[in-house]
C-alpha positions in Angstrom: 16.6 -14.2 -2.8 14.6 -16.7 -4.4 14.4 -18.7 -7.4 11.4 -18.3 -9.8 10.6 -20.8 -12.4 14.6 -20.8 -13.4 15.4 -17.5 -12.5 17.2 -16.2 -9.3 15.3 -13.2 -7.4 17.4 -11.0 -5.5 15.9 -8.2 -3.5 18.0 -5.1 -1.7 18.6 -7.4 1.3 20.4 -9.8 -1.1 22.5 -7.0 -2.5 23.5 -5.6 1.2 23.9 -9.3 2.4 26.3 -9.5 -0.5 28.6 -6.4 0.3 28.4 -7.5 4.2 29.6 -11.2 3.4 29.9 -12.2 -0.1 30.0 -16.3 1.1 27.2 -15.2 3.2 25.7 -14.5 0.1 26.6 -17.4 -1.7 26.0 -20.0 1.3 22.2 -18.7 1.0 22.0 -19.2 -2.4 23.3 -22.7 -2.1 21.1 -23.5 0.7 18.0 -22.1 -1.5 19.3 -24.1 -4.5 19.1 -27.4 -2.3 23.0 -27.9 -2.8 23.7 -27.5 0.9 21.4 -28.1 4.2 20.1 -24.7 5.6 21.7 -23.6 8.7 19.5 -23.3 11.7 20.0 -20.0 13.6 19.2 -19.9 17.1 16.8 -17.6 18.4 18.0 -14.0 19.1 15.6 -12.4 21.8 17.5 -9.0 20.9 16.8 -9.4 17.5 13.3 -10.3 17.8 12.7 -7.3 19.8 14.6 -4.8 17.7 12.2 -5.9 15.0 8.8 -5.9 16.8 10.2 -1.8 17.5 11.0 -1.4 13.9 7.3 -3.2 12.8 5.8 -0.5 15.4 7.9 2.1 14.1 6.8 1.6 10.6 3.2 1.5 12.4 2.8 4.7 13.6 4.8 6.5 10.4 1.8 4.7 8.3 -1.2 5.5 10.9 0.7 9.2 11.2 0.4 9.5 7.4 -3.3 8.5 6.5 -4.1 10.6 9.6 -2.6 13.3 7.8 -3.5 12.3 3.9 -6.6 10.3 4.4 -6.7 7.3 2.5 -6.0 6.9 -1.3 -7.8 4.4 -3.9 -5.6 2.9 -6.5 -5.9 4.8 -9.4 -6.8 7.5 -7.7 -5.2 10.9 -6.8 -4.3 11.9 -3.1 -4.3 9.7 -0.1 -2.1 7.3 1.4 -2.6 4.1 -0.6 -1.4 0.3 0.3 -0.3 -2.4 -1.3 -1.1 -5.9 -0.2 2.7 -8.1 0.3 2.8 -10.4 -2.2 4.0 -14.3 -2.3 7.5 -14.7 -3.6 6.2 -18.6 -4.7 4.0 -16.7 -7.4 5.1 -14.8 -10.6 1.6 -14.1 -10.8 1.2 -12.3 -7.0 4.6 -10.3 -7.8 3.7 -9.1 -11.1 0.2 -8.3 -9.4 1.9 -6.5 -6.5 3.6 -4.6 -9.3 0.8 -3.9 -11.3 -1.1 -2.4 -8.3 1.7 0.0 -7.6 2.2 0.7 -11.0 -1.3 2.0 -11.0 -1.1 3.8 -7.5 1.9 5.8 -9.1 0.3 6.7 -12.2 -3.0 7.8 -10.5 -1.1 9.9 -8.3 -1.3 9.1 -4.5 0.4 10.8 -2.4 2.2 8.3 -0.7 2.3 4.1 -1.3 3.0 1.9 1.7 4.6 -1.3 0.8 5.4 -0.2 -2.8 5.7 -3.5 -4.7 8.5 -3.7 -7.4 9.1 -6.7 -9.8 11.1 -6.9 -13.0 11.4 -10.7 -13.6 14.9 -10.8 -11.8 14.7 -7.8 -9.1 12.2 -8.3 -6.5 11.9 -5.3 -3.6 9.1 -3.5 -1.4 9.5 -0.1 -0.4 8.4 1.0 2.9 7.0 4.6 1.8 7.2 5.7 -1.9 6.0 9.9 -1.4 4.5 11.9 -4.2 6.7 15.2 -4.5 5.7 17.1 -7.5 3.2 19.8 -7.5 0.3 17.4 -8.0 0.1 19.0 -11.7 0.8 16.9 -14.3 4.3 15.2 -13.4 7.3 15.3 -15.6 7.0 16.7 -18.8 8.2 14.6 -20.4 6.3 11.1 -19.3 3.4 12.9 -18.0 4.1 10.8 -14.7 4.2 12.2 -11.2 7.6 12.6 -9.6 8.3 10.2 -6.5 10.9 9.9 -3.6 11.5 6.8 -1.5 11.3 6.7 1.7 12.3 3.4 4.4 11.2 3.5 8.0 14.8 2.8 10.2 14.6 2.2 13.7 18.2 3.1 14.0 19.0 6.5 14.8 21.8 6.9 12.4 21.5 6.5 8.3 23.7 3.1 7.5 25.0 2.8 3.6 23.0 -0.8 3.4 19.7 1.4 4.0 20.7 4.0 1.5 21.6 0.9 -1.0 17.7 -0.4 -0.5 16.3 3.2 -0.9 18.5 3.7 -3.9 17.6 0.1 -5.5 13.8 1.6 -4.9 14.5 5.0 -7.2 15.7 2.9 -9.7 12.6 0.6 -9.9 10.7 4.2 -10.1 13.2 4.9 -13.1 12.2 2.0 -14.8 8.5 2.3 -14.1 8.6 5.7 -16.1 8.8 8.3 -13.4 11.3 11.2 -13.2 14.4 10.5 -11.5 13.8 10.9 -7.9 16.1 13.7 -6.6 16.8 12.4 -3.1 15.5 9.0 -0.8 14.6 9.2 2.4 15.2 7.5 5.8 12.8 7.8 8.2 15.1 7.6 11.7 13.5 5.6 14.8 14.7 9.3 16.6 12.0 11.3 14.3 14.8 13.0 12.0 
């Protein structure tokens, strides 16, 4: 969560943090406000290393993809395309990051890495967002490809905060114009 010009972000994160520890929630909110000093957690060598495996987990799902799809073009049609991780201290490099996956959608890649959502209050990037149409001419209705999310986990079980993100993602797709997505994906650290 951040605050832009007077608005509060929130991202996926924000909503799970919120149904794990609702004055969790609020403490960081404070703390980002500047109403109470930020707590300093101590390093957590565990931690650290559970997110280096889920970084190289992520890794080889992305190198496993544009092995398999090539890479895409924004724009374009086919190919695994990626989106560059924009600032949260500029409106200008979220709506940016939007745009660009706006585009990648519309074109029709196969898959995005890093999908870049932004509505002026939600704020969320999606791991993998996979083309699952027939690569005709999408929905008939908008003309737009059909999409499915998709988060890299490095747990081997799905958890209901990662199905919360994942679902947050197909509603960002909603509201870009693109079918509903029928089902969202979690990419398991055990292959399944």
């Amino acid at each position: 969560m951040f605050r832009l010009d007077d608005t509060w972000v929130t991202s996926p994160t924000d909503l799970v943090g919120a149904l794990r520890c609702e004055y969790g929630f609020l403490r960081i909110r404070a703390e980002k406000a500047g109403l109470v000093a930020p707590l300093q957690p101590e390093d957590d060598p565990l931690l650290a290393r559970a997110a280096r495996l889920g970084d190289a987990h992520e890794a080889r799902t992305l190198a496993r993809l544009e092995a398999d799809l090539g890479v895409g073009t924004i724009g374009e049609p086919g190919g695994v395309v990626r989106i560059d991780r924009p600032s949260t201290r500029s409106r200008a490099d979220l709506e940016a990051a939007h745009a660009a996956t706006a585009a990648a959608l519309a074109g029709g890649a196969d898959v995005v890495f890093q999908a870049a959502f932004f509505d002026g209050r939600r704020h969320g990037l999606a791991d993998f967002v996979v083309r699952v149409d027939d690569r005709g001419a999408g929905d008939a209705a908008g003309g737009l490809p059909a999409y499915e999310p998709a988060d890299t986990k490095l747990a081997r079980q799905a958890k209901v905060e990662a199905l919360l993100q994942v679902a947050d993602y197909a509603e960002h797709l909603i509201d870009l114009g693109h079918p509903e997505p029928r089902d969202v994906h979690l990419w398991l650290g055990d292959g399944s």
